[in-house]
N, C-alpha and C positions, 0 to 999 in steps of 0.2 A: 115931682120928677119920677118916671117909673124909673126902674132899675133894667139898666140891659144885664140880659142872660149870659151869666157867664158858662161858654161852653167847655164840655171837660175833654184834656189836653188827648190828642190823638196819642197810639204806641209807639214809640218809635222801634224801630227796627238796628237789632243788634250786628252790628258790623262785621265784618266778617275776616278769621284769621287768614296766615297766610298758606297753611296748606287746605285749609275748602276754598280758596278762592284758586289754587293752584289744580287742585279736581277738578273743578267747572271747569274752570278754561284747558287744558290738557283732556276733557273727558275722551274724546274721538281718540287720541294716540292711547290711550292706557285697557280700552275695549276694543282699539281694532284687534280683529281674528284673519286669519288664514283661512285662505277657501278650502272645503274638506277637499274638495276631487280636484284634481289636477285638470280639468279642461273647465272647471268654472272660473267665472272673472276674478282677480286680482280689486280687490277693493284700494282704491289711495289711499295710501299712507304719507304725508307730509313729512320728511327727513328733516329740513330743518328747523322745521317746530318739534322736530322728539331731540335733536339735540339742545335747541333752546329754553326746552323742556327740562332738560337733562341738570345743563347751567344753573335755572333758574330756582334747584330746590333750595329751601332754607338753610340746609346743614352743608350745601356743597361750598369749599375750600378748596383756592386755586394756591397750588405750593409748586417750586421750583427744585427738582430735586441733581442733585451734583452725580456725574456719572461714578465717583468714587462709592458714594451711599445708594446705587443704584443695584453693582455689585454683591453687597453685604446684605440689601433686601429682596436678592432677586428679580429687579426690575430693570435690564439692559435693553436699552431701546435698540429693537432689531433683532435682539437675541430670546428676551423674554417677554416682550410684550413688542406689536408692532400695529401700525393702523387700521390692519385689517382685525386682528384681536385684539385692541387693547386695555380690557377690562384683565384685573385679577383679583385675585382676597389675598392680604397680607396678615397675620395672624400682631396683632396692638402690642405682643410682648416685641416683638421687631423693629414698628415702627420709634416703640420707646426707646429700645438700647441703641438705634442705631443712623434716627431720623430726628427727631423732635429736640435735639440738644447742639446739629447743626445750621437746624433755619433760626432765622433774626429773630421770630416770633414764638419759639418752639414751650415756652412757660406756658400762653395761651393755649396753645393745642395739647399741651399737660393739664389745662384744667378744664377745657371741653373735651375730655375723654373723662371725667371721673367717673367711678363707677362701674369702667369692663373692666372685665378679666384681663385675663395675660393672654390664655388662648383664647379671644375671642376674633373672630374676624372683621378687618375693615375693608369696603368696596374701596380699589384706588384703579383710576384710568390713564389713559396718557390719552394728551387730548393738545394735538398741536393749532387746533384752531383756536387757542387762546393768542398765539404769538406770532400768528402768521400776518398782523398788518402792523406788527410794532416794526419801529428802525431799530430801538438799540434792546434787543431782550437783555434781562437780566440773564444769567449764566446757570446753566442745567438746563432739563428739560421739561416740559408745562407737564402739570400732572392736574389730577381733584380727588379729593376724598371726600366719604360722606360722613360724618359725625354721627347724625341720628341713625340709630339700625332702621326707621319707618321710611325714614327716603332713603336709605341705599334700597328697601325693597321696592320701593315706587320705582327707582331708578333700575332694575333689574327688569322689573318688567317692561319699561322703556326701552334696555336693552334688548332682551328678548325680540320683543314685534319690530326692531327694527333689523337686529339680523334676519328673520324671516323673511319681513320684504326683500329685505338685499337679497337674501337667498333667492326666491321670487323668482327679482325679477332678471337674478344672471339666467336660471335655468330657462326662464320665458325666453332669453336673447338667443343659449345655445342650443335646447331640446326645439322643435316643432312638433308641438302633437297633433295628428290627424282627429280631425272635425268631423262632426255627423253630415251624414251621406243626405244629400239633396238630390233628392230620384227627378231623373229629366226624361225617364221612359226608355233609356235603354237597357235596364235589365230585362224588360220582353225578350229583345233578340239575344242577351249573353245565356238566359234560360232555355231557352229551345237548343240548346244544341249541348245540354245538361240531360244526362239521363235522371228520370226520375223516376220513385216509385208509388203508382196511382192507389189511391182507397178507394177508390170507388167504387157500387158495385156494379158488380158485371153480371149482364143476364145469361143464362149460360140453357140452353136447349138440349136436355137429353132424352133419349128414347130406349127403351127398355120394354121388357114382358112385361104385360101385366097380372098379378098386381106387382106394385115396385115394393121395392126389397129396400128405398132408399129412406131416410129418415125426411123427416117433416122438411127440416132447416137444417141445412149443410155448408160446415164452413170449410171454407176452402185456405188451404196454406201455400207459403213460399216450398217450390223445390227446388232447393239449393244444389250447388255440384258438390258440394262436401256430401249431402244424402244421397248421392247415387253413385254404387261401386265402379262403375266405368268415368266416372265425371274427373276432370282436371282442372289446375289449379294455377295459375298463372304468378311466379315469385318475382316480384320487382323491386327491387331495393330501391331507397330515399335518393330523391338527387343529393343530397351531402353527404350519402358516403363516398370513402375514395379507397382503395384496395390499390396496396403496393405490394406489388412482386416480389418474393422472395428466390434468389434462384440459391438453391443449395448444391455448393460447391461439393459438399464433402458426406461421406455415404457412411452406415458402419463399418467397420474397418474389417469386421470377421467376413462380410457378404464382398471385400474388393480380396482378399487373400484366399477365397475359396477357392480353388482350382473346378472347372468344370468339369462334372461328370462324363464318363467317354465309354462306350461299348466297344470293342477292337478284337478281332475273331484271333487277329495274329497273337495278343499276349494270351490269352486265355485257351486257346484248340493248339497244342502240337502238333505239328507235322506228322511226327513219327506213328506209325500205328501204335493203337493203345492195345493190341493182344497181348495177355497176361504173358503166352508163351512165347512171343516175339521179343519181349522185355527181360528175363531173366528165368524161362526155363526152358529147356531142351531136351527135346524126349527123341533119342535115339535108338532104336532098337541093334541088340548085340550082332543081327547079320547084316545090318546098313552101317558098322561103326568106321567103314572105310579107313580099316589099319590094317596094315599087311603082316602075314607072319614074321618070325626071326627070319631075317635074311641074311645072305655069307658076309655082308659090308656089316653089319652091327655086331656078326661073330667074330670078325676079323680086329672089330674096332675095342671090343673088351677084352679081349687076349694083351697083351703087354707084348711089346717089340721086345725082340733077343736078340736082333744081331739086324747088321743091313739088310735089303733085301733088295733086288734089282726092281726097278718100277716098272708099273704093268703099264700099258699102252691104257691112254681116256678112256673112259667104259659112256658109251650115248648118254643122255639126262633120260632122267625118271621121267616118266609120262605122269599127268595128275591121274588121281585118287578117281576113282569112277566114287559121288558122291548120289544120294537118293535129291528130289527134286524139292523135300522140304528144305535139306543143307543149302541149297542154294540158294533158295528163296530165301533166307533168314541169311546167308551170306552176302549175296546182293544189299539186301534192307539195312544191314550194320554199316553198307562200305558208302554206302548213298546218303546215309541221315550224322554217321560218326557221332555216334551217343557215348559220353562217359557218363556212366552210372553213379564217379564218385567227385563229379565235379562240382561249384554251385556253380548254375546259370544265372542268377540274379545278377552280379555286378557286369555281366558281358549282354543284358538284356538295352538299356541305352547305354550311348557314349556321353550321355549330358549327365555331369554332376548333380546331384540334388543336395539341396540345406539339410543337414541334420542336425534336429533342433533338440534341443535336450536340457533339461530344469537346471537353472544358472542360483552359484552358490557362496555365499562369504568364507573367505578363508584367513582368519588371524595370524599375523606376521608378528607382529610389536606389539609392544605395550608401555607407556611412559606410564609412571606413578611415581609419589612420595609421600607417602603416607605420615611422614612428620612431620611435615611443611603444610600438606594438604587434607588433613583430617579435618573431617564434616564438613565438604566445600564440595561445591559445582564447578565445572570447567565453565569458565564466565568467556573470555576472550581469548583471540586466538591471532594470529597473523604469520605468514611464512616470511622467512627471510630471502629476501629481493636476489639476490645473484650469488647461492649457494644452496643445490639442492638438498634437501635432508633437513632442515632446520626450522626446528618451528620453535614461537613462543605462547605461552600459555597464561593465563590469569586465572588464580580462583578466587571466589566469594563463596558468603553464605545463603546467596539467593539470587534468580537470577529473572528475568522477565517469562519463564516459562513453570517455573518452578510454583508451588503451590503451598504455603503455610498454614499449619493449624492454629486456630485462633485460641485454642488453650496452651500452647507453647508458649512460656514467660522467657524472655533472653533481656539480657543487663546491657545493651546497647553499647553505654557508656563504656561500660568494662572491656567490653568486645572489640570498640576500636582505640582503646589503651592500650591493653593488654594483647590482644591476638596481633600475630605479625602477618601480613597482605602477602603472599606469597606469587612471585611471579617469574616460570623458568621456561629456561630454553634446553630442548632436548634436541639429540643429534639422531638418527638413525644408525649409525653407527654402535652405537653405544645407550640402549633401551635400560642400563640399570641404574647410571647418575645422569644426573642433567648437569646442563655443559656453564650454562653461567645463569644466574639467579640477578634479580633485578629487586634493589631496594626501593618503598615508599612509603611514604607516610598515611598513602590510601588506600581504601579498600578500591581497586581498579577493575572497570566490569567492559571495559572496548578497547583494543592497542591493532596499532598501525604504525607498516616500516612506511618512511617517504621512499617512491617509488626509485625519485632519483640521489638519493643520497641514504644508501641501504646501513650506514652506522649510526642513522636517525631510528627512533622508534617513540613515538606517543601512546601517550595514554592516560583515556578519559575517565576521572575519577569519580566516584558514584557521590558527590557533594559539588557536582559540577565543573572543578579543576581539571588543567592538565598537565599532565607529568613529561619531561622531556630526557631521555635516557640519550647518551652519547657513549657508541661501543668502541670507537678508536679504533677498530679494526680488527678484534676482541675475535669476530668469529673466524676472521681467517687467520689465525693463530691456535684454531681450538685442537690441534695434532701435532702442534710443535712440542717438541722433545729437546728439555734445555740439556747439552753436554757437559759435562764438568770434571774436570781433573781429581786426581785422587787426593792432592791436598785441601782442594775447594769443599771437597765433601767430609774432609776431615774436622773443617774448620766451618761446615757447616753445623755440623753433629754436634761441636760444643757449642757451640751459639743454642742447639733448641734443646741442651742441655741447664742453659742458665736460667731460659724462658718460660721453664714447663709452669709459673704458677700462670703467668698470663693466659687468656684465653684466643683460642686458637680460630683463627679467621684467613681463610683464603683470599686474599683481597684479589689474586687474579681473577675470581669468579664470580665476585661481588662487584655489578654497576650501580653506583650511586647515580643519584639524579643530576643533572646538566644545570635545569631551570625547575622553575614550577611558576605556572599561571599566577595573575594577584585573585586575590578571595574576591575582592570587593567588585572587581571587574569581569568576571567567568560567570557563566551558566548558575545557575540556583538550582541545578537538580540533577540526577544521574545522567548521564552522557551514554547517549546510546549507540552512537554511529559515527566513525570517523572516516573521510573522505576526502580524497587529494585532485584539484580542478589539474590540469593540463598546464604546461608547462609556458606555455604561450599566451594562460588567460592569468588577470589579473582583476582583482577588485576595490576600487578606490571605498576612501571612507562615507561617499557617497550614499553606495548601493550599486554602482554602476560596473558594469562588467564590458572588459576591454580586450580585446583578444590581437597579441603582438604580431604582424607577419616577418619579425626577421628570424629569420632559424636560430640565430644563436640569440635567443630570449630561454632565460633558463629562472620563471620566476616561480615559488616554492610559497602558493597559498593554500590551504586548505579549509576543510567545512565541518562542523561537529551538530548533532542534534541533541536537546537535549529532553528531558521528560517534564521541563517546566514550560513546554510549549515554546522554545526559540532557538533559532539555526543563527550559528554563532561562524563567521566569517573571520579567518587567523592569516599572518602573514609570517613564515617561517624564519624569515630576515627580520625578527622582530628590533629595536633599539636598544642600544647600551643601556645599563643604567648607568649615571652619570655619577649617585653617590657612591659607589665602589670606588676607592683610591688604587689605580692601578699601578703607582710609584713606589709601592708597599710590594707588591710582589716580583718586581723587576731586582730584588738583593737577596732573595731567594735562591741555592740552587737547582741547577738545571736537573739535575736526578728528580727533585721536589718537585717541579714543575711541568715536565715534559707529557705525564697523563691529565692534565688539565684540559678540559672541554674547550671546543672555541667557543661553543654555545655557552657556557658560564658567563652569569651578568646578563641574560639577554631579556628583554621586559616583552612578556606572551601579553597580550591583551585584543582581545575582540575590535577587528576593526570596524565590522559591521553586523549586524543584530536584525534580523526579522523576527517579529515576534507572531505566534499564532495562539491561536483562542482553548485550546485543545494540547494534553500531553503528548506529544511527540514522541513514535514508538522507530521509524525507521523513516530515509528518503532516497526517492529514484534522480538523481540529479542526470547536467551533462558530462560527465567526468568519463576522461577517458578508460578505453577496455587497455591491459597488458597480456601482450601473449610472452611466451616463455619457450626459451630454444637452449637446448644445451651446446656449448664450445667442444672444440674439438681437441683443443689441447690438454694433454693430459687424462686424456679422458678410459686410459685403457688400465691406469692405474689407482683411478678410484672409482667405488663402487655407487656410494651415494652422495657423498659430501660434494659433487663435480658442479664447475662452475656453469652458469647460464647467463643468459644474453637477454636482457628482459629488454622489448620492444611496443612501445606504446601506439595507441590508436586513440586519435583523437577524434571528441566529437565533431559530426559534420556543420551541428549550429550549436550553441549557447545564447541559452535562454535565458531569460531571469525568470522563472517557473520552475517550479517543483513537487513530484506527487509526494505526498508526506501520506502517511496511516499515523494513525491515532489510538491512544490507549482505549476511545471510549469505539471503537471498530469503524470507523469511517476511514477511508481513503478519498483524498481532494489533490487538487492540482492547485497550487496555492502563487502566486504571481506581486509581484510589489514594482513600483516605479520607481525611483530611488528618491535622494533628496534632493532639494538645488538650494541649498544653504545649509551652511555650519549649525550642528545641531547635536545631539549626544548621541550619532552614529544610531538610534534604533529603529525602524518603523514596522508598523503592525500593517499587515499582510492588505491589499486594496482590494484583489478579486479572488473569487474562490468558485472551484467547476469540484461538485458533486459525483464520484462516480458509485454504478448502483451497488444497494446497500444488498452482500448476501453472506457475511458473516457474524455470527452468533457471539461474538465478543471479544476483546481486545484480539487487535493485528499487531502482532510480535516481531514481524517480519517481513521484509521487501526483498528478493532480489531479481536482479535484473540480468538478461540471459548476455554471455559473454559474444555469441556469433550474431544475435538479433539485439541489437539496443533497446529497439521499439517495444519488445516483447519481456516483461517482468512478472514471476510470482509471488503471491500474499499467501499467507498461513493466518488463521484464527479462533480459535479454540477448536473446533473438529471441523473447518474447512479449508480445501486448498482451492485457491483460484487465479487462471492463467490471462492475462489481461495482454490489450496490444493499447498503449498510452496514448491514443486520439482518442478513441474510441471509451468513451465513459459509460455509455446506455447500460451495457451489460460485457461479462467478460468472456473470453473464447469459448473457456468452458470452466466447469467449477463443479466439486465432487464433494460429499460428506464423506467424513471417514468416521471408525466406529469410537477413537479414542481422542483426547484432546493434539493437537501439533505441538511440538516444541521447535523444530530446526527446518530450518529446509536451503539448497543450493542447488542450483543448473552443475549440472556437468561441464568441467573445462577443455572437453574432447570431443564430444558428443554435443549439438545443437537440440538433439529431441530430446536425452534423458536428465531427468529431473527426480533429487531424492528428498526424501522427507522423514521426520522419527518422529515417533510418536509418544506420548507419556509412559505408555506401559513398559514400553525398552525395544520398541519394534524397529524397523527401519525397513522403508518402502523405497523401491524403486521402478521408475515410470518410463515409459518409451514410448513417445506419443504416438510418432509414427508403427508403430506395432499393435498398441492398441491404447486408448484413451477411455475407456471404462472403468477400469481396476491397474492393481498396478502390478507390473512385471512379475518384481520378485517383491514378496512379503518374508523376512528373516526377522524371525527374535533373536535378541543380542545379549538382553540381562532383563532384570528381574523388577528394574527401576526403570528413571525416569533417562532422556537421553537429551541433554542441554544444548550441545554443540555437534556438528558436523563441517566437517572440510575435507574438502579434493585437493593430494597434491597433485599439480599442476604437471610437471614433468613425468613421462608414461616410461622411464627407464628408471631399475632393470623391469619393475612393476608397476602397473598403478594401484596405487592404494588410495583408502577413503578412512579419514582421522572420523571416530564416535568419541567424545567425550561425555560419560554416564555420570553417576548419579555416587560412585566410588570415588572420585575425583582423579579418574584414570583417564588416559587416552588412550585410545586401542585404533592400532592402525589394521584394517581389512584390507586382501585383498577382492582386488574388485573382478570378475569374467570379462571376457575379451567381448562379449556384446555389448557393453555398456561403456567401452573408449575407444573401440575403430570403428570410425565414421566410412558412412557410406559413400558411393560415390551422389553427387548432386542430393545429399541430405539435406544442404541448406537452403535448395531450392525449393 
């Protein structure tokens, strides 16, 4: 039997894992590319083979994640991942503390991570096409994650080419890009009627002497009309530009005051002849001096009567003087022209009055200080009282928003507001040596404000963002009462403060304690820089919303504070009882004890409403009514300052919810919020915000807004002043560097056009726009320092004065020249 061939066993071929059999087949999705240039084709890219791609990797795990653990890993569908992005990287310390111990299976997904780090990252998607043909999903929402780092990077580039396509093929749906030009033969005819410029050459025939003088080979150039002295030039601007008209209303003010030059024979040639000798000499010779000798009437007349005498019969009249023919010509010429030699003709030259203007000057009247209360301190705040002229109140601090600190200065803070007492008084005009009544607190106070309509209200914003509520009972119009007292009262007064003298001695008439005080937890978080009272008629719910009453007798008592932690804090002066006060405790009390008790005692201040902004808050232009001020007639012939007034309010024509606010870091914005429509913690942060242009050099310290124009307010910041109309944002009226930093500045409360300002070195400027707007009026140094505070009082009888508070912790009252408080006629038009 032969033997059949055993043949030897073929190779077999080794099988293949699962991610080379996932390369083969995905090869086209993981090497498609993007066409470089945007007009070449779009290659296909199969979407739902790169998501079932996507699925199909070995390490990809489909998990259910709960919106609670969504939260805690940053993944809120809608919020932080959504269909259009929904890939992220989770860092594996996350998913361990705060995923893997919630799913059914989370041991397993503990030990298919062995091995990462803590910061390491894991690919996780949302990917609702896992659950979109189930009836009952389980609960959360479909996620995958990749275990192996090699397929989250397979899967990345999956991601990649398929937002591209997507990208694609949106911009293919909404761009059109123009295609290459397929010529059909009309560019012949759009060419011919193109100038062009030929190279060609041109044969050109010239004639000359011979021999020619001209070179071989001669090239010929362009002659341009720029080359030739007579040549012009044709300027035509782009169709896109557009030129807008400016028409300028307003000229320099020295070129509209100049008076026109004028030549005029009559002011300049007298009439009279100019002969030397016609004017004051007289040359008479002694035989022309036409005087008659002694005659018997002049002998008759220096003899002395002796006795009667019978009277002689009229003797004819004397014939004139035979005079030479110069006498008469020069008597003629005197009696025709009547020249007094010692008269002035100037004031009888017109009957029109002329302005006589003349350098306008400060003249100190007053002076308030106390130098024991107010050593080392700035005049911080200031406010007049409401319906008594003469009376102002005062705040000092150790520093104020103008003021400038050396950074080697160490001060004990702590110590400071332990130990130092907050001084804040009220001075009378009257009486420049004591102040009239002194106002206790526990703050240092940098802003105080009377309520407009209730003048024995006085607030004040404490530099820790509180507010202080002073109740004066009626305090200032008692400040001249003269108590009478019998000769035993004073007998039995005398041993009374004979028994007392160890006790210390305290005028409680002069000392107002505080009413209320704000809660901590609910006020501003930082110095209060402005306080302001809405109109009587407007009210603000806890909303935001702003309501404005039409019945006249609406007498609602809200105001506004800003504060320097960036938020305008909305207060309602009818604030509520507190209810833990037992007032059954004080009702057995008596009535001697209790009769200067405050109504406002017990009353809870608390912010009704809060806008908050991004920026410290230096000053704001609200709509808050203007107050003019009129003095009464009664009484009024027997006092000199302290006379009553009539304060009458002007209310704004609209209310806004809008506000220009300035800022510490120098911006000025118009700042706008929509209120709330649900119960919420009274705050919200500002919706829109209008930019006006930036031309100050560093913090804006100050706003104000002109008393006869609303529309029209000015800003100070560090050495610029600038005059702004509140639509108009682009740029402001006008706007002036000055040579020193600003500290103050305020509109005139008489005057529409002038406007004063002080400056750090102790200057104080005064402006009159309509006179001139270059420079300012009057330039007066005052002192030697810095100048914190300025205020106009308001009422111009018997003087107007202008309160400086320096740098001494004085206030000095100047007065001010009659150019700068009587208004013109139609000044404010």
């Amino acid at each position: 039997m032969s033997e059949t061939p055993q043949l030897e066993d073929e190779p077999k071929e080794e099988p293949e894992d699962e991610r080379t059999k996932f390369l083969r087949i995905n090869e086209n999705i993981l090497n498609w590319k993007a066409p470089a240039k945007d007009t070449d084709p779009i290659e296909h890219f199969d979407v739902t083979q790169a998501w079932d791609a996507i699925l199909a990797l070995p390490s990809c795990q489909e998990i259910m994640i709960q919106v609670s653990n969504q939260r805690r890993l940053n993944l809120v569908v809608g919020v932080n991942v959504t269909q259009e992005f929904p890939w992220k990287q989770i860092p594996f310390r996350s998913l361990r503390d705060h995923l893997f111990d919630e799913l059914p299976n989370g041991q397993t997904y503990h030990n298919a991570f062995q091995g990462y780090e803590a910061d390491n990252q894991v690919l996780i998607g949302y990917v609702p096409l896992i659950t979109q043909d189930a009836e009952d999903p389980p609960p959360g929402d479909p996620f995958v994650m990749f275990v192996d780092p090699y397929d989250a990077k397979l899967a990345l580039v999956i991601i990649r080419n398929l937002e591209s396509y997507e990208r694609l093929m949106i911009n293919k749906r909404l761009q059109r890009l123009p295609r290459a030009w397929v010529s059909l033969g009309s560019e012949d005819e759009v060419n011919l009627t193109i100038s062009h410029r030929y190279q060609d050459p041109v044969d050109v025939e010239i004639q000359s002497v011979y021999p020619l003088n001209l070179p071989a080979n001669k090239e010929f150039t362009f002659r341009f009309t720029k080359d030739v002295r007579d040549g012009y030039v044709e300027l035509v601007t782009s169709e896109s530009a557009r030129f807008d008209n400016v028409a300028r209303r307003r000229i320099t003010v020295g070129i509209q005051s100049a008076m026109p030059r004028r030549d005029i024979e009559q002011q300049t040639d007298p009439t009279f002849p100019t002969n030397a000798w016609a004017q004051y000499l007289y040359e008479i010779k002694e035989d022309e001096d036409c005087l008659d000798p002694m005659s018997e009437d002049e002998d008759d007349k220096s003899k002395p009567a002796s006795r009667a005498v019978t009277p002689e019969p009229p003797k004819p009249p004397k014939p004139p003087p035979d005079v030479s023919d110069r006498i008469q010509f020069l008597l003629k010429t005197l009696e025709f022209n009547q020249i007094d030699m010692y008269r002035n003709d100037y004031p009888l030259i017109s009957k029109t009055s002329m302005m006589h203007h003349t350098t306008p000057s400060l003249e100190e009247t007053l002076c308030f200080a106390n130098i024991s209360k107010s050593q080392d301190r700035y005049v911080c705040g200031y406010d007049w009282y409401p319906t008594l002229a003469g009376l102002i109140v005062t705040s000092y601090t150790f520093s104020t928003a103008a003021t400038v600190e050396s950074v080697d200065t160490k001060t004990d803070l702590i110590q400071r507001m332990v130990l130092q007492p907050n001084p804040i008084l009220m001075w009378s005009f009257d009486d420049n040596l004591n102040y009239k009544l002194e106002f206790e607190s526990p703050f240092e106070i940098t802003s105080l404000s009377f309520c407009p309509y209730d003048a024995n209200v006085l607030l004040g914003g404490a530099s820790n963002g509180q507010l202080v509520l002073w109740d004066l009972q009626n305090r200032a119009e008692r400040l001249d009462y003269t108590e009478m007292l019998s000769s035993s009262q004073i007998h039995y007064r005398v041993l009374i403060n004979e028994f007392l003298k160890w006790t210390i001695q305290i005028d409680e008439d002069m000392m107002v304690m505080p009413a209320t005080i704000s809660r901590l937890e609910k006020s501003q978080k930082a110095q209060i820089m402005d306080i302001q009272w809405l109109g009587k008629h407007c009210s603000v719910s806890s909303f935001g919303k702003f309501t404005v009453d039409e019945n006249a007798k609406a007498n609602n008592l809200f105001f506004m504070t800003s504060s320097l932690d960036g938020t305008i804090a909305f207060w309602n002066l009818e604030g509520q009882v507190n209810k833990k006060a037992a007032p059954t405790s004080r009702k057995e009390l008596p009535k001697a004890l209790t009769q200067y008790e405050s109504s406002h005692k017990g009353k809870v201040l608390v912010p009704i409403f809060t806008v908050v902004f991004t920026e410290p808050l230096t000053a704001i232009v609200a709509d808050t009514p203007c107050f003019k001020y009129s003095p009464l007639e009664e009484n009024r012939d027997d006092v000199r300052y302290n006379y009553r007034l009539q304060l009458l309010p002007q209310d704004a024509a609209e209310v806004r919810q809008s506000f220009i606010v300035s800022s510490f870091y120098g911006r000025l914005e118009r700042i706008s919020w929509q209120g709330l429509y649900a119960e919420s913690e009274g705050r919200e942060a500002i919706s829109t915000s209008e930019n006006f242009a930036r031309v100050h050099d560093g913090p804006i310290i100050a706003l104000k807004r002109n008393p006869f124009l609303p529309w029209l307010f000015v800003s100070i910041g560090r050495n610029v002043v600038a005059v702004w109309k509140e639509d108009y944002n682009y740029s402001p009226i006008f706007w002036r560097r000055r040579q020193n930093d600003l500290t103050a500045v305020t509109w005139s409360e008489s005057r529409p056009a002038v406007l004063f300002l002080t400056r750090i070195d102790g200057s104080l400027e005064a402006w009159d726009i309509l006179s001139r707007d270059d420079d300012a009026c009057l330039n007066d140094v005052l002192g030697g320092g810095i100048i914190t505070q300025i205020c106009e009082h308001r009422p111009t009888e018997p003087d107007k004065l202008l309160g400086i508070g320096d740098y001494n912790s004085s206030l000095r009252m100047v007065k001010l020249p009659k150019s700068f408080y009587q208004q013109f006629s139609r000044e404010i038009e």
